[in-house]
MISEDO-769575 format. One record per residue: residue in three letters; x, y, z of N, C-alpha, C, O in turn. Coordinates in steps of 0.1 Angstrom, whole numbers, padded with zeros to 4 digits, always signed. Example, Ala and Ser with C-alpha at 12.3 -4.5 7.8 and 13.67 -1.06 7.14 Angstrom:
# residues 2
ALA+0132-0057+0078+0123-0045+0078+0132-0033+0078+0142-0033+0085SER+0128-0022+0071+0137-0011+0071+0129+0000+0079+0134+0011+0080
This chain:
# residues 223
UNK+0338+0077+0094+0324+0080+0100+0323+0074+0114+0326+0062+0116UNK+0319+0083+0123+0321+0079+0135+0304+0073+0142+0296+0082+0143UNK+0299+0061+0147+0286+0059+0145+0286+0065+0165+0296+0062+0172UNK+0278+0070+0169+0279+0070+0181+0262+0067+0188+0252+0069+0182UNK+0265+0062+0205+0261+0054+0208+0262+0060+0221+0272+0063+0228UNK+0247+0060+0224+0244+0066+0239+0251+0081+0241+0262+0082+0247UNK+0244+0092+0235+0252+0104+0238+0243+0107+0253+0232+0103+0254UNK+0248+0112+0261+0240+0120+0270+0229+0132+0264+0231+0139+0254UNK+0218+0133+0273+0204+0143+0268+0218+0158+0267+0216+0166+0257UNK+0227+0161+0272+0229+0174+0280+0237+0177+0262+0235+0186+0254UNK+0246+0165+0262+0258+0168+0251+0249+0167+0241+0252+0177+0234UNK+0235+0159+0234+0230+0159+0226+0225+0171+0223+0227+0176+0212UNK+0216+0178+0233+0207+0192+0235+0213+0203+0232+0207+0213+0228UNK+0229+0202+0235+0240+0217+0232+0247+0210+0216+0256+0217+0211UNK+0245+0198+0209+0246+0203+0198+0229+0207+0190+0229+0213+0179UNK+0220+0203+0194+0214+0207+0189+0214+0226+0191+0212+0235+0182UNK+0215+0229+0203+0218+0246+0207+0224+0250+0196+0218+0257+0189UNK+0239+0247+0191+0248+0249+0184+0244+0251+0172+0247+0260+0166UNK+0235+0239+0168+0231+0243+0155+0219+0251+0153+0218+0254+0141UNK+0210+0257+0159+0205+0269+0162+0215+0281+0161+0217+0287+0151UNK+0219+0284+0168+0227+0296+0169+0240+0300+0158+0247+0310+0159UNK+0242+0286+0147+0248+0287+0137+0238+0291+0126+0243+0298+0117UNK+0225+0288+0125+0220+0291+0119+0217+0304+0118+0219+0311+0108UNK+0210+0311+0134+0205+0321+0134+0223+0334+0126+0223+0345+0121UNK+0232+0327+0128+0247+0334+0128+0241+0332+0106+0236+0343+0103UNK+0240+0326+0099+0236+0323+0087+0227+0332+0086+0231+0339+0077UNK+0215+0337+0092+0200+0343+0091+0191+0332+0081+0182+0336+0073UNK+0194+0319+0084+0189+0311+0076+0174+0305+0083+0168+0295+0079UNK+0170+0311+0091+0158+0305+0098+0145+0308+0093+0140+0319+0092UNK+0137+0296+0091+0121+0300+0080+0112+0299+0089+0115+0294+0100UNK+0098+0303+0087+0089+0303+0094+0083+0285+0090+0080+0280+0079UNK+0082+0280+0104+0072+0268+0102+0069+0264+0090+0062+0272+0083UNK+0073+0252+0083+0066+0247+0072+0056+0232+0079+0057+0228+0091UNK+0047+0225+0069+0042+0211+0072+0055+0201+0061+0060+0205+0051UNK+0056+0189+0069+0063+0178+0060+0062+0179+0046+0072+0179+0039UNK+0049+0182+0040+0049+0177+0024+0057+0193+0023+0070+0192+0024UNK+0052+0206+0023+0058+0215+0019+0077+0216+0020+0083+0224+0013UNK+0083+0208+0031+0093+0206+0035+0097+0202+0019+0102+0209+0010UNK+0091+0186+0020+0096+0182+0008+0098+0182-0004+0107+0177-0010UNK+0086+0192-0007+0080+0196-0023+0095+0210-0026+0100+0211-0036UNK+0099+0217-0012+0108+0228-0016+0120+0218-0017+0130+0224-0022UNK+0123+0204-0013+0137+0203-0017+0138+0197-0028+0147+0200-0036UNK+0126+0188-0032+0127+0183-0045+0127+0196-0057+0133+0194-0068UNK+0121+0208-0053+0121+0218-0062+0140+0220-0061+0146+0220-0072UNK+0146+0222-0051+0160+0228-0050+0170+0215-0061+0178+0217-0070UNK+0166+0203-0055+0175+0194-0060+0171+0192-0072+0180+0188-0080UNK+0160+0194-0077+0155+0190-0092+0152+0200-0101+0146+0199-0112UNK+0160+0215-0092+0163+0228-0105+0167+0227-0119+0161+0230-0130UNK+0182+0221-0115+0192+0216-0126+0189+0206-0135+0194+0207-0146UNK+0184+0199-0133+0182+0183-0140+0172+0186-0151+0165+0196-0151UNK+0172+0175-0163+0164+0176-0172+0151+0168-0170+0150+0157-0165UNK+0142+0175-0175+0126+0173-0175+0124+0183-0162+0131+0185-0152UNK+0109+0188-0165+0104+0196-0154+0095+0188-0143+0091+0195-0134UNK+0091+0175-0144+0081+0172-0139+0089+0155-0134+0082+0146-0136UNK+0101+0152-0127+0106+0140-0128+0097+0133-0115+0096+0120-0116UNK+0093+0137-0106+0088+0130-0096+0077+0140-0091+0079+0151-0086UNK+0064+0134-0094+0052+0140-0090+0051+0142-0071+0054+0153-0065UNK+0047+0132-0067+0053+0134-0049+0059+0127-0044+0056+0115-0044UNK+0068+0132-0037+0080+0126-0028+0075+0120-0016+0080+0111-0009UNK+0064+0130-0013+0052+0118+0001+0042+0118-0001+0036+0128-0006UNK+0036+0108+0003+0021+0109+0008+0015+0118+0012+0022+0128+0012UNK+0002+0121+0017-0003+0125+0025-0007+0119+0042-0012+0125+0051UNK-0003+0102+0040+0002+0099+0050+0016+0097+0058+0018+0095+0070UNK+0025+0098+0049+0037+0097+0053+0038+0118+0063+0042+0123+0073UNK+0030+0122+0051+0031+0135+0058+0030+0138+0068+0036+0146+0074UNK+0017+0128+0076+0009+0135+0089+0022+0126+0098+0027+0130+0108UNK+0024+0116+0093+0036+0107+0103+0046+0117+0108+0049+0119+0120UNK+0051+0123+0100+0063+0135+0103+0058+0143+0103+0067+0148+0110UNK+0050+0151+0103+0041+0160+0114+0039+0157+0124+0043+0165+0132UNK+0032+0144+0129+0038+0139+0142+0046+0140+0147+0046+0146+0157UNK+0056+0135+0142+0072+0136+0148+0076+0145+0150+0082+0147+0161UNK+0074+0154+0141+0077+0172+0150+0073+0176+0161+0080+0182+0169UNK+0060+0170+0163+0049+0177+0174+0057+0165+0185+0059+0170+0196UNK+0061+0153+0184+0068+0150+0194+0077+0153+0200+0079+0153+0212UNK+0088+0159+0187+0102+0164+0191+0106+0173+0199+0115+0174+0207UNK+0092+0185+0196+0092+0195+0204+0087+0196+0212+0092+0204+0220UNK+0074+0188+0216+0073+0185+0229+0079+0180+0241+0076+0182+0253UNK+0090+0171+0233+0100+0165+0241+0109+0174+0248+0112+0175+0259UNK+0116+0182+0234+0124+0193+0240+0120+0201+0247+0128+0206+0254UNK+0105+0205+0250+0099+0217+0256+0099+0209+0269+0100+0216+0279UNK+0098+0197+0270+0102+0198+0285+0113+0192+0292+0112+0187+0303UNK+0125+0192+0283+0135+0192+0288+0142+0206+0289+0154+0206+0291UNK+0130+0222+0287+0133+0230+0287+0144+0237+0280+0150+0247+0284UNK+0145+0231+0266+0155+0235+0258+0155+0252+0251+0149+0250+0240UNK+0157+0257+0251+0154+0271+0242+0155+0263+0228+0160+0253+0224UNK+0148+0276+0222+0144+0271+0205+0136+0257+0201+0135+0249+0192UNK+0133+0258+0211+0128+0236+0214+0121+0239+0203+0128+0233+0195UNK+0113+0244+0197+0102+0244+0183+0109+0244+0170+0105+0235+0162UNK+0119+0253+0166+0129+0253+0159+0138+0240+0156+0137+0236+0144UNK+0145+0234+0166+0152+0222+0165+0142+0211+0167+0147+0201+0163UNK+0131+0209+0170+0127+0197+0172+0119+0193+0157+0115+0182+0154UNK+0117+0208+0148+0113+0205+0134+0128+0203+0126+0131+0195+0117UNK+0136+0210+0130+0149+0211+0123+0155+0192+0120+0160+0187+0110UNK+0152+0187+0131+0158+0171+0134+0145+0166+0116+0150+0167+0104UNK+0135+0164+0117+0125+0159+0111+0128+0166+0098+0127+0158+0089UNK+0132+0177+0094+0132+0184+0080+0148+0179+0077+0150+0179+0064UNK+0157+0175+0082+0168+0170+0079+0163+0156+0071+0166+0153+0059UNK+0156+0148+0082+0151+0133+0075+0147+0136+0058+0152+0131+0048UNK+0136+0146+0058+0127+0147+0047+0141+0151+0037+0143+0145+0027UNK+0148+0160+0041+0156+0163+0025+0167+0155+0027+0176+0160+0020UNK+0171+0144+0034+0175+0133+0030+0171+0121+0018+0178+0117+0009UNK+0158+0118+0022+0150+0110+0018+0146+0119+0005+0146+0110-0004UNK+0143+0129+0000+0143+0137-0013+0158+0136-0017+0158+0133-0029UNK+0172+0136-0011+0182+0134-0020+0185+0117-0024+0193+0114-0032UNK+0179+0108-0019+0183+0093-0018+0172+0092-0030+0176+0086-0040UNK+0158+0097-0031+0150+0097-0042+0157+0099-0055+0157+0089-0062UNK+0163+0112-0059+0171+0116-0069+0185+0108-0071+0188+0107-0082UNK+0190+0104-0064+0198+0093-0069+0191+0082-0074+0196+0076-0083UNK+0183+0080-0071+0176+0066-0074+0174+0067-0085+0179+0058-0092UNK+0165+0079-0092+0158+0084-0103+0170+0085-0113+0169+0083-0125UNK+0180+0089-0106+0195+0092-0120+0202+0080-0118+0212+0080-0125UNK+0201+0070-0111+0206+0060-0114+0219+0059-0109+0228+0052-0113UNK+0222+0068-0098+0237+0070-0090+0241+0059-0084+0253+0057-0082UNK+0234+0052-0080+0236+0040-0070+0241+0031-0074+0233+0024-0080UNK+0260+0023-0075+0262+0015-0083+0257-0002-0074+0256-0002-0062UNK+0255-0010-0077+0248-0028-0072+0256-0023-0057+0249-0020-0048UNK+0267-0023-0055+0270-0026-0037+0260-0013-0030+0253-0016-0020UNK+0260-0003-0034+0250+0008-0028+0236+0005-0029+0228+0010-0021UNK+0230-0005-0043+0215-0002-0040+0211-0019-0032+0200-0023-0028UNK+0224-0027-0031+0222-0040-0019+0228-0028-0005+0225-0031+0006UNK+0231-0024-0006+0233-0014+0011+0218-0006+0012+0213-0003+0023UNK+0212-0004+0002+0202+0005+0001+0192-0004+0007+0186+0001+0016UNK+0189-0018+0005+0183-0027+0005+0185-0029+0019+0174-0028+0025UNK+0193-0032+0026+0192-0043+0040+0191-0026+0048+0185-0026+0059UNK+0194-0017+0045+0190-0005+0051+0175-0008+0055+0173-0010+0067UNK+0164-0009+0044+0153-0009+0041+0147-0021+0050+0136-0022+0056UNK+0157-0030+0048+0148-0048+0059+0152-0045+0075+0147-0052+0083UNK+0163-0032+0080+0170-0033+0089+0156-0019+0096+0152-0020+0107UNK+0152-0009+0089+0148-0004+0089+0132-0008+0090+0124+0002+0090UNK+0126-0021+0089+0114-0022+0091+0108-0032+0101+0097-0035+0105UNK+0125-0038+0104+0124-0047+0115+0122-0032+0128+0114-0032+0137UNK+0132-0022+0127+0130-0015+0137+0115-0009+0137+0109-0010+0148UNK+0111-0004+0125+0096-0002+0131+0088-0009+0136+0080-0003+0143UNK+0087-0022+0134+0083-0032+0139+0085-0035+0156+0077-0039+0165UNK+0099-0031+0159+0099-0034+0172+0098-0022+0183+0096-0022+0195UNK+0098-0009+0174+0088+0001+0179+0076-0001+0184+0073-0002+0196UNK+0069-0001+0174+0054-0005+0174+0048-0017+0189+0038-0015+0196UNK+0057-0026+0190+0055-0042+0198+0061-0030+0209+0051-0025+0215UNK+0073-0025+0213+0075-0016+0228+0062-0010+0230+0057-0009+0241UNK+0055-0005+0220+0045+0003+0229+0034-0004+0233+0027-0001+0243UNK+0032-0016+0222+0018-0022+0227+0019-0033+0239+0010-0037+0246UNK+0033-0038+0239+0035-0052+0249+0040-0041+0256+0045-0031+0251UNK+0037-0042+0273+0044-0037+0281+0058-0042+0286+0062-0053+0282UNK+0066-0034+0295+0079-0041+0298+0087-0049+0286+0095-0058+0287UNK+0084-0044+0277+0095-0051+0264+0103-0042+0260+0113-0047+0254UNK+0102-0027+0262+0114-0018+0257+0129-0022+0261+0131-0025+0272UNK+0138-0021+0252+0150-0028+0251+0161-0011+0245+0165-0006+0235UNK+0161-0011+0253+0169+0004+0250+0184+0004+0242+0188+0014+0237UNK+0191-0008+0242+0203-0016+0236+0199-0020+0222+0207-0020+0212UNK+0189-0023+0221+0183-0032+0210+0180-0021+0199+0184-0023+0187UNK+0173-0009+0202+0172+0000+0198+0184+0011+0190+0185+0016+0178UNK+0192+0012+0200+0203+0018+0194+0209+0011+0191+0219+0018+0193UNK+0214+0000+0187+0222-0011+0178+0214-0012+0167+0221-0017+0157UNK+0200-0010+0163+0190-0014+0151+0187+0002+0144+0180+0003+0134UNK+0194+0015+0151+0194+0022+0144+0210+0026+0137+0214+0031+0127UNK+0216+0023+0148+0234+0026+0143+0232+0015+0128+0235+0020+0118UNK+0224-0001+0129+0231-0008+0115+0222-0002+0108+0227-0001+0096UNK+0209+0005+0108+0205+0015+0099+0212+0022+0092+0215+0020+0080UNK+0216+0035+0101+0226+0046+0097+0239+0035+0091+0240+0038+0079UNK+0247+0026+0095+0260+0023+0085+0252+0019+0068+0256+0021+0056UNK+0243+0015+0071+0242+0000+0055+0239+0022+0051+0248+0027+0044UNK+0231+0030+0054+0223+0042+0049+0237+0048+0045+0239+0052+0034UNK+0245+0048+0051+0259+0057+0045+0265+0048+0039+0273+0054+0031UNK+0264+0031+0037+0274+0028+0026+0264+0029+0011+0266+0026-0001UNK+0253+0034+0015+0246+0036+0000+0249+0048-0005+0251+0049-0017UNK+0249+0062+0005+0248+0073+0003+0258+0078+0000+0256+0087-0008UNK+0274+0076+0005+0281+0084+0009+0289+0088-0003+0291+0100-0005UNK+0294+0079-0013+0301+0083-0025+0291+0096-0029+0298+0106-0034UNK+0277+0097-0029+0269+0105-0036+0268+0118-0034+0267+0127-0043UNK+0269+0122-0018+0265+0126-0006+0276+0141-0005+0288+0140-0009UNK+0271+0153-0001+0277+0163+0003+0284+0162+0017+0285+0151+0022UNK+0290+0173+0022+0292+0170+0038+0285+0174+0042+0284+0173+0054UNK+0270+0182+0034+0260+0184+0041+0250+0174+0046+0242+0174+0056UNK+0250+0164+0035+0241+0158+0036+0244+0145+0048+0238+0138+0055UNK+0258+0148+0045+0258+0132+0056+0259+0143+0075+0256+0137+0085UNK+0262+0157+0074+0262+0161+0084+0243+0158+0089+0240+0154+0100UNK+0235+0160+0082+0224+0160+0084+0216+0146+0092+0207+0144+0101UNK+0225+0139+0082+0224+0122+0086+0224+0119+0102+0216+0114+0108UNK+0237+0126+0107+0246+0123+0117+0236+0129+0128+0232+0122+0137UNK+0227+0148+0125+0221+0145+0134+0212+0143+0138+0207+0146+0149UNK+0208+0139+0130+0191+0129+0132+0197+0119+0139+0192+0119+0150UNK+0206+0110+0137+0213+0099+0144+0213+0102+0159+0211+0093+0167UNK+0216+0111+0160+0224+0119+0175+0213+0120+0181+0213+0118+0193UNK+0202+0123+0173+0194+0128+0183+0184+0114+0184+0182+0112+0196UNK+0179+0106+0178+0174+0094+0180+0182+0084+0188+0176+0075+0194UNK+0193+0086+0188+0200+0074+0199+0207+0081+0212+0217+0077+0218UNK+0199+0092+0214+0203+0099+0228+0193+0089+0235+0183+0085+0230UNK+0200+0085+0249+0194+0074+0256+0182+0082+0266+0173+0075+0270UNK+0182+0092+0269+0175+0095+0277+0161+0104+0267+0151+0108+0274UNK+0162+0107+0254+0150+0104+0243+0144+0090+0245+0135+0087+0251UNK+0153+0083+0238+0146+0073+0238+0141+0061+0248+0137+0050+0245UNK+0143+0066+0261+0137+0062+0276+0125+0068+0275+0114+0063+0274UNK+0127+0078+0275+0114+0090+0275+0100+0088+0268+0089+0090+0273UNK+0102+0083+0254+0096+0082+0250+0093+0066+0244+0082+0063+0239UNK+0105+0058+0246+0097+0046+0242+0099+0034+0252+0100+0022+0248UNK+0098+0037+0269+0101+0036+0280+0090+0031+0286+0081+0030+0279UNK+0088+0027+0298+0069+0021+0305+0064+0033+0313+0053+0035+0317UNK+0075+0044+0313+0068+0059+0321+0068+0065+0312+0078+0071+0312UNK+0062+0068+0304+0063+0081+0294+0056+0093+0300+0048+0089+0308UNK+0057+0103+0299+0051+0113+0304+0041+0113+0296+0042+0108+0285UNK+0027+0121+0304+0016+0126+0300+0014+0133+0283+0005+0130+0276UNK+0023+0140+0280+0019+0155+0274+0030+0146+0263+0032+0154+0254UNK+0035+0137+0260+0041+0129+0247+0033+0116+0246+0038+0107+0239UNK+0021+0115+0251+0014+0102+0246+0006+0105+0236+0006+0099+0226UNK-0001+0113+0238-0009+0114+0224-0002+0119+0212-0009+0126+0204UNK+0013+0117+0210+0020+0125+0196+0025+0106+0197+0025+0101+0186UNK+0028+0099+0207+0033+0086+0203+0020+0076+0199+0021+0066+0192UNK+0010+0080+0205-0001+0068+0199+0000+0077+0186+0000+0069+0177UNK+0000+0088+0183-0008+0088+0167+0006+0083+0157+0006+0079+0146UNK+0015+0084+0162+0026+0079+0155+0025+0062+0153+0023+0055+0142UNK+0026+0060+0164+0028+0045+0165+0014+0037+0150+0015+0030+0140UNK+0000+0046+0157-0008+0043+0143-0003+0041+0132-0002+0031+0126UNK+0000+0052+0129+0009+0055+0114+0018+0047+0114+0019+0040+0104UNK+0023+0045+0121+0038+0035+0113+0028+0020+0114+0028+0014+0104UNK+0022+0014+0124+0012+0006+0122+0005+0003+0108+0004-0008+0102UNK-0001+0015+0106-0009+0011+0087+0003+0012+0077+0003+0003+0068UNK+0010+0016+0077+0021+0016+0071+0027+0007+0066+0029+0006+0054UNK+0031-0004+0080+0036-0018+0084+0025-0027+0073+0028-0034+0063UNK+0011-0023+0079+0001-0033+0073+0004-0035+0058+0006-0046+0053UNK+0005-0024+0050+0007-0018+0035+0018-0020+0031+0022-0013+0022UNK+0024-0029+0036+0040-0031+0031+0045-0016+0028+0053-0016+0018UNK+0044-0001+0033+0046+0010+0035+0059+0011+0036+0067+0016+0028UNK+0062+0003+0049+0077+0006+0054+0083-0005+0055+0095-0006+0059
């Protein structure tokens, strides 16, 4: 597993291209869904086969939902002005990866896949993962604190402890999906962009309502 670190916007943007035009090559492309619907169809996909019809009522909130609804409306904003073709397409595509991740780590959990070294990896995933929201949150509200190093080192030990939980379990699809959500969160010039002291106009109001959300979140022992 290769963890990578500072891709350039250009190399990040043409695999994201790539994976568009593999798809459209599939004819696998859906019209617009919202977060919960995202999720409700994978838990339906992954929880066809399994016994009992009813194992997990909801896989999100209705606040976790509007958070990743957010993040879409960021993603694509972001891409739209880095002028990306399909920017609407991939910038939900990045966010529906997360969601049917987080629906397959659900289902292990529920069947009990995770042997003690995977659900202690699952764990510091989870403490490594709330320190970073935490220091999200403080970049936006203290000024001049964004730490752009700090950032992608607190997501790379995310993604490793998240693959030593996942990976015995895991398809090559699922960990390709992993990889690029990764890719695309630790492109350096995303995350200047947007968690930087110049943000552009037309991504502040998709980062304040985010930042909220992950804020009440925080408060709620959420995340």
């Amino acid at each position: 597993m290769i963890f990578r670190i500072g891709l350039s916007a250009n190399s990040c943007l043409a695999k994201l291209q790539f994976a568009f035009d593999l798809n459209m090559r599939n004819n696998d492309e859906e019209k617009p869904k919202g977060a919960k619907a995202i999720a409700l169809k994978a838990q339906k996909k992954i929880f066809s086969n399994a016994a009992g019809g009813n194992l997990i009522k909801f896989v999100i909130d209705d606040e976790l939902s509007m958070l990743f609804d957010h993040l879409v409306n960021l993603n694509v904003e972001y891409l739209k002005l880095q002028k990306v073709p399909n920017f609407q397409y991939l910038g939900r595509k990045v966010v529906k990866n997360m969601i049917k991740l987080g629906v397959k780590i659900g289902f292990m959990r529920h069947h009990n896949q995770l042997n003690k070294m995977e659900l202690n990896a699952l764990s510091t995933f989870r403490s490594k993962f709330h320190s970073l929201m935490k220091a999200l949150v403080s970049f936006y509200e203290v000024e001049f604190t964004y730490n752009r190093e700090y950032l992608i080192d607190a997501i790379n030990m995310c993604h490793k402890n998240l693959i030593n939980a996942i990976q015995r379990n895991s398809t090559d699809r699922s960990l390709e999906r992993l990889e690029a959500v990764i890719d695309f969160y630790t492109n350096e010039h995303f995350l200047d962009t947007v968690c930087g002291n110049a943000r552009p106009a037309e991504l502040l109001p998709h980062i304040r309502l985010i930042v909220d959300e992950i804020g009440l979140r925080l408060e709620r022992k959420l995340l």
